[in-house]
C-alpha positions as CSV (number, residue, x, y, z in Angstrom):
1,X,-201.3,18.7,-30.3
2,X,-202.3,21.0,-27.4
3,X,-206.2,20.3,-26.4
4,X,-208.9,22.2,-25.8
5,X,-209.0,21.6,-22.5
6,X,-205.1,22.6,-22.1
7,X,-205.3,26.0,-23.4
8,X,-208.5,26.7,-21.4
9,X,-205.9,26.0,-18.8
10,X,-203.3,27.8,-19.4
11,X,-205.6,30.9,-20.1
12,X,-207.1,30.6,-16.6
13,X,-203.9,30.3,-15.2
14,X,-202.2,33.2,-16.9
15,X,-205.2,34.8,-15.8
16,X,-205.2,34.2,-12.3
17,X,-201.5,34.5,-11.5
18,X,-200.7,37.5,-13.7
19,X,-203.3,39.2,-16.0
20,X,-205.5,39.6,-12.9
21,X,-203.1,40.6,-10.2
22,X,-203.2,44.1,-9.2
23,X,-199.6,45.5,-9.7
24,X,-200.4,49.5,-8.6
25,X,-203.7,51.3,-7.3
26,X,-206.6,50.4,-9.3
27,X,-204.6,48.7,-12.2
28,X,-203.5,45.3,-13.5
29,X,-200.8,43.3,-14.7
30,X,-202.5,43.3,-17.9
31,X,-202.6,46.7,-18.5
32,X,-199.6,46.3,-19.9
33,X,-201.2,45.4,-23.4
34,X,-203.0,49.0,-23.3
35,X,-201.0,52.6,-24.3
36,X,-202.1,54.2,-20.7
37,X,-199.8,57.3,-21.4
38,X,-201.4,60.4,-20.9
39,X,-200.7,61.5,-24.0
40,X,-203.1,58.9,-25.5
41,X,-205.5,59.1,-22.7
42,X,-208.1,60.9,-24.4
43,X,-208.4,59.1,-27.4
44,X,-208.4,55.6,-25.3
45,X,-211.0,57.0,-23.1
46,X,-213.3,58.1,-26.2
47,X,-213.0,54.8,-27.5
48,X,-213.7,52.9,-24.8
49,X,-217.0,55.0,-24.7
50,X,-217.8,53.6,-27.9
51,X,-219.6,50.6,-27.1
52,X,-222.3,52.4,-25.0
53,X,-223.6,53.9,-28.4
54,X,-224.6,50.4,-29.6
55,X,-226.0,49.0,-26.4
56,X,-230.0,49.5,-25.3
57,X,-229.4,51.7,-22.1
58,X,-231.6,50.1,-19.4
59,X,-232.8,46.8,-18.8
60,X,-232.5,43.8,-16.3
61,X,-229.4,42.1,-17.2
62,X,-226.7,43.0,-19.4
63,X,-224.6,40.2,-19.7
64,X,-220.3,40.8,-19.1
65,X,-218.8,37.5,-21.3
66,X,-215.0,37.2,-20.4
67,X,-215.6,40.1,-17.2
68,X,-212.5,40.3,-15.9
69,X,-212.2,42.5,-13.2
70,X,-214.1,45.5,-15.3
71,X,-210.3,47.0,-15.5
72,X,-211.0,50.6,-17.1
73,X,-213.5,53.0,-15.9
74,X,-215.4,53.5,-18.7
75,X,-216.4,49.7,-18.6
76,X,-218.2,50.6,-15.6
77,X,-220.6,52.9,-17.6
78,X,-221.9,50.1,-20.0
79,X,-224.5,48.6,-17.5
80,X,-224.8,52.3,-15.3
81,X,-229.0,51.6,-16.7
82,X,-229.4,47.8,-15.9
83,X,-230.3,46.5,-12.7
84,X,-227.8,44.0,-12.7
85,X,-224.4,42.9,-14.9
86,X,-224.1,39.3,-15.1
87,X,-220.0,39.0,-14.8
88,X,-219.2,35.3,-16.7
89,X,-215.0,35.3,-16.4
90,X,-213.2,31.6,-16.9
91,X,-210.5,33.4,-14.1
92,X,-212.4,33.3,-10.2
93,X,-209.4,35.9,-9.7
94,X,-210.9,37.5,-12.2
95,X,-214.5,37.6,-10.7
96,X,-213.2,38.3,-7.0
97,X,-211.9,41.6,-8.0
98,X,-214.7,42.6,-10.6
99,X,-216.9,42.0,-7.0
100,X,-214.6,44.2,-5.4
101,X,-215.2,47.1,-8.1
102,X,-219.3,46.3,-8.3
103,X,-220.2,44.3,-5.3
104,X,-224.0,44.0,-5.2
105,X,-225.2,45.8,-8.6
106,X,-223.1,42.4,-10.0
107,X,-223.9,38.7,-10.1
108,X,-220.6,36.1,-10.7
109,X,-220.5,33.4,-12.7
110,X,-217.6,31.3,-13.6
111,X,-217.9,29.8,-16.9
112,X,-216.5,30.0,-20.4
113,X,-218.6,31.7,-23.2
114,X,-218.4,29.0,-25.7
115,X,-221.0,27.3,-22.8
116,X,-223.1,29.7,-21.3
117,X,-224.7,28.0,-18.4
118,X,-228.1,30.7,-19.3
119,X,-231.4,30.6,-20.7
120,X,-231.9,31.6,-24.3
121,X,-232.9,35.3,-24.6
122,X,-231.8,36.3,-21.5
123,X,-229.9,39.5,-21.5
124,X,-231.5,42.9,-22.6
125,X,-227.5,43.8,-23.0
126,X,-224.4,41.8,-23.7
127,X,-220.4,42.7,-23.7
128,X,-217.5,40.4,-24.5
129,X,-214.2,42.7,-24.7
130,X,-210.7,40.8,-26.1
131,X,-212.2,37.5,-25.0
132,X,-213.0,35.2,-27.7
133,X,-209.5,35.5,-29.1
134,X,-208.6,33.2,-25.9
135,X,-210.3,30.3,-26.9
136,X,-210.1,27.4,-29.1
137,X,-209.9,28.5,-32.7
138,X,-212.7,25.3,-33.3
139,X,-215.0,27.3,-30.9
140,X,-214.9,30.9,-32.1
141,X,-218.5,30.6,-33.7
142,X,-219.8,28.5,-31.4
143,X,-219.0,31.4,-29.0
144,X,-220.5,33.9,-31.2
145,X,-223.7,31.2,-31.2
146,X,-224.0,31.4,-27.4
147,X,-223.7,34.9,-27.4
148,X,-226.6,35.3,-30.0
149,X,-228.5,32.9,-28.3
150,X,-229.0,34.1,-24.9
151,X,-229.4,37.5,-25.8
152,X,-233.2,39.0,-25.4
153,X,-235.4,39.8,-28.2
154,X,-235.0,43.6,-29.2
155,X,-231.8,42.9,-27.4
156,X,-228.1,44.1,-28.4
157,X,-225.0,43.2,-28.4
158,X,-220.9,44.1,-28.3
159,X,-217.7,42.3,-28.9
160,X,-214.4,43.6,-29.4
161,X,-211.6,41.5,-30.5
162,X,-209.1,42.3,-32.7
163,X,-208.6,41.3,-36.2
164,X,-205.7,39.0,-37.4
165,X,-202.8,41.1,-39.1
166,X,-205.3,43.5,-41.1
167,X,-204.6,45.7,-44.1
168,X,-203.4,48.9,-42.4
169,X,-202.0,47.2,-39.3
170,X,-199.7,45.4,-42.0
171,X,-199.0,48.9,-43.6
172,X,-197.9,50.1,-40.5
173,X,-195.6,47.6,-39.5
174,X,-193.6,48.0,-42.3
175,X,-193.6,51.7,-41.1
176,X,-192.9,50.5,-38.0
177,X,-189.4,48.3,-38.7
178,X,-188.4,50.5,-41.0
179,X,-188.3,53.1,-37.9
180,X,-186.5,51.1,-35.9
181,X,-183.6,50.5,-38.2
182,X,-183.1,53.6,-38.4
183,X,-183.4,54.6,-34.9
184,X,-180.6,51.5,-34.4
185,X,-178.7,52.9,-37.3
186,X,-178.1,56.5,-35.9
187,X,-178.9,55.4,-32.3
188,X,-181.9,57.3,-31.5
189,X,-183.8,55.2,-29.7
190,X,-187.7,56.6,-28.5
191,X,-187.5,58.2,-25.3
192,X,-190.4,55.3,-23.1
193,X,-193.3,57.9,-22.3
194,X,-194.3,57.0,-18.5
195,X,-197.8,57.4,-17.6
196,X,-200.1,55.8,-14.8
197,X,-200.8,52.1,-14.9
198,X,-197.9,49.2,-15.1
199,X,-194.7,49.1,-16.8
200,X,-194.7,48.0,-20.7
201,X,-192.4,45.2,-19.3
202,X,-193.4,43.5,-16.3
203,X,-192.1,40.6,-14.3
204,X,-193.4,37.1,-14.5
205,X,-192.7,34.7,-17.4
206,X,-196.2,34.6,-18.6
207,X,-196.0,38.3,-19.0
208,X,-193.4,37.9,-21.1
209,X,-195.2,35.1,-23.0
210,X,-198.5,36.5,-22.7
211,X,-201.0,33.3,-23.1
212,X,-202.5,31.9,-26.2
213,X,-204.4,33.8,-28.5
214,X,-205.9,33.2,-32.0
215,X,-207.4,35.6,-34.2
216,X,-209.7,35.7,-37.6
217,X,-209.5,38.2,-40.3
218,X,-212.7,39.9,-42.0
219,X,-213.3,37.9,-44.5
220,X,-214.0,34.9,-42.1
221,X,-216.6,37.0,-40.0
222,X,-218.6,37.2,-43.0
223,X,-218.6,33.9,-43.7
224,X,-218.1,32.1,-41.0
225,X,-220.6,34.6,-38.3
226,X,-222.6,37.2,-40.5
227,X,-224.1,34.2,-42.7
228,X,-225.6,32.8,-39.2
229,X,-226.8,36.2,-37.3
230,X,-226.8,39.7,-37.6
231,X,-223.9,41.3,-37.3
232,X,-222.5,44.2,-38.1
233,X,-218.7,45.8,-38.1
234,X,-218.0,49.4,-36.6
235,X,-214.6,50.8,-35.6
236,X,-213.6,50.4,-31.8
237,X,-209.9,51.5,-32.3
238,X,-208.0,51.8,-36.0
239,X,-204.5,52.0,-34.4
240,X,-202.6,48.8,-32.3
241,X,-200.4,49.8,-29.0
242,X,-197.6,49.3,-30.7
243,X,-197.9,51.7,-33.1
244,X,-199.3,54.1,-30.9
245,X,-196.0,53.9,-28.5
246,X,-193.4,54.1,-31.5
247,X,-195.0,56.9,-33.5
248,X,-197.7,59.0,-31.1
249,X,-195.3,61.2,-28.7
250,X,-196.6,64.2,-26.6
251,X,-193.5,66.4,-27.4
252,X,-194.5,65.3,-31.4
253,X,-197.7,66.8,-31.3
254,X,-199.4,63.3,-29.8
255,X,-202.5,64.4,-28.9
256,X,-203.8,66.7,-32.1
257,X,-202.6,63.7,-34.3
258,X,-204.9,61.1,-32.3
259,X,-207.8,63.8,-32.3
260,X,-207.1,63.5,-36.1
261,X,-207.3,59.7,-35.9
262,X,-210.3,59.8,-33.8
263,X,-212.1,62.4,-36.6
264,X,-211.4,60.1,-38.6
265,X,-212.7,56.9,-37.3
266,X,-216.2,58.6,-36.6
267,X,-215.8,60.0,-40.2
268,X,-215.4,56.0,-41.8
269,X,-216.4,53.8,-39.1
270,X,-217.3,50.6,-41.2
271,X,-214.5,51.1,-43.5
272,X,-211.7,51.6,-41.0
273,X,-213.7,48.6,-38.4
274,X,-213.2,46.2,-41.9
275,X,-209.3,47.4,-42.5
276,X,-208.0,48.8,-38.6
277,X,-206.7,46.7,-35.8
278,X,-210.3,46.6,-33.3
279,X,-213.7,46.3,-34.7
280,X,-216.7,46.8,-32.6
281,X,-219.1,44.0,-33.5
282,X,-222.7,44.8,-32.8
283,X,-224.9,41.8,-32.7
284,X,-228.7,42.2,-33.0
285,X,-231.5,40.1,-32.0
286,X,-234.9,41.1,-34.0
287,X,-238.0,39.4,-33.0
């Protein structure tokens, strides 16, 4: 049986030799998990944009859990209004180049977020983006806890992780082998779109690999999270990046059909955060 310990390991080391290593200007190896074509551009951007709607805009600290390097652009916005973002990354790779990116509007810590080294009710502002996913399944609430717990009074919070095989992601796969049998079957394989960023494919065994990940579906966060602390479920992204590379195609009319997708999304944002691949979970602090 692999240990906690272990995969805290091999996370950090994934991390630090490939995830984190720059491949071209300004992006990383894993980039590779994101759809960076431009046909999807806009939609990514707009979503990524989503978290700022749920955080308080100024204040002293806003707190990055799982940092990395601050990858995207738009995760430079979230703490534009706070004096300082507080950069907590497992990966010192990871916090050497989120310095590079932020230098003295950021302070470094490195840590994991299932122990926060902080006081209680610290940050007026907290992110955790496609981090708690990396650690231990047994510590998945108690990284929620530590979240809730050092976050300030009147404070707010985001995660983003996403959700284990939900409804429409399961809909869509069927969609999604059933298109590729038939693209074997008469030999029409999807032309690859290129775009800026990394290849799909890239070099080192990890990447191939990836590193360990474990996921919950909705009906645990209920139970196992909502029942302890406020919490409540918005849509970050409906779609997966595999679906959006096999079916969403600029010469297929790509962009109108994600500026659908996006309508939609703003138009059921709880419903398609439940039943989609990424919620956006906002955790509140009252009191």
């Amino acid at each position: 049986m692999v240990t906690e310990a272990e995969i805290k390991r091999e996370v950090r080391e994934f991390y630090d030799r490939v995830g984190w290593q720059e491949v071209s200007d300004g992006f990383y190896q894993n980039a590779s998990y994101e759809d960076l074509r431009p046909v999807a551009h806009e939609y990514i951007h707009k979503c990524h944009l989503r978290v700022m709607r749920h955080l308080v805009p100024t204040g002293r600290f806003l707190l990055d859990a799982g940092s990395g390097p601050i990858q995207y652009p738009e995760y430079l916005e979230y703490s534009r209004g706070y004096k300082h973002r507080v950069c907590a990354d497992i990966s010192l790779v990871a916090l050497q180049e989120a310095r590079k990116r932020i230098r003295e509007h950021g302070l470094y810590v490195s840590c994991d977020i299932a122990h926060l080294p902080f006081k209680a009710n610290t940050f007026e502002g907290m992110v955790s983006l496609h981090t708690i996913h990396h650690l231990p399944r047994e510590q998945h609430i108690q990284a929620y806890q530590e979240l809730h717990r050092t976050l300030a009074r009147e404070g707010k919070g985001v995660i983003v992780n996403g959700w284990d095989n939900p409804p429409l992601q399961r809909i869509m796969n069927t969609c999604i082998n059933l298109y590729r049998r038939l693209s074997a079957l008469f030999r029409r394989e999807p032309k690859m779109e290129t775009g800026v960023g990394p290849a799909p494919n890239s070099v080192t065994q990890y990447s191939i690999r990836g590193t360990y990940v474990s996921k919950h579906d909705v009906t645990w966060l209920q139970k196992e999270v909502a029942s302890c602390m406020p919490i409540r479920i918005w849509c970050w992204r409906s779609l997966s990046v595999s679906l959006l590379r096999t079916f969403v195609h600029e010469r297929y009319a790509g962009r109108l059909i994600l500026k659908v997708i996006y309508a939609l999304e703003e138009l059921f944002p709880h419903f398609l955060g439940k039943y989609g691949q990424y919620p956006l979970l906002v955790l509140v602090k009252n009191g």
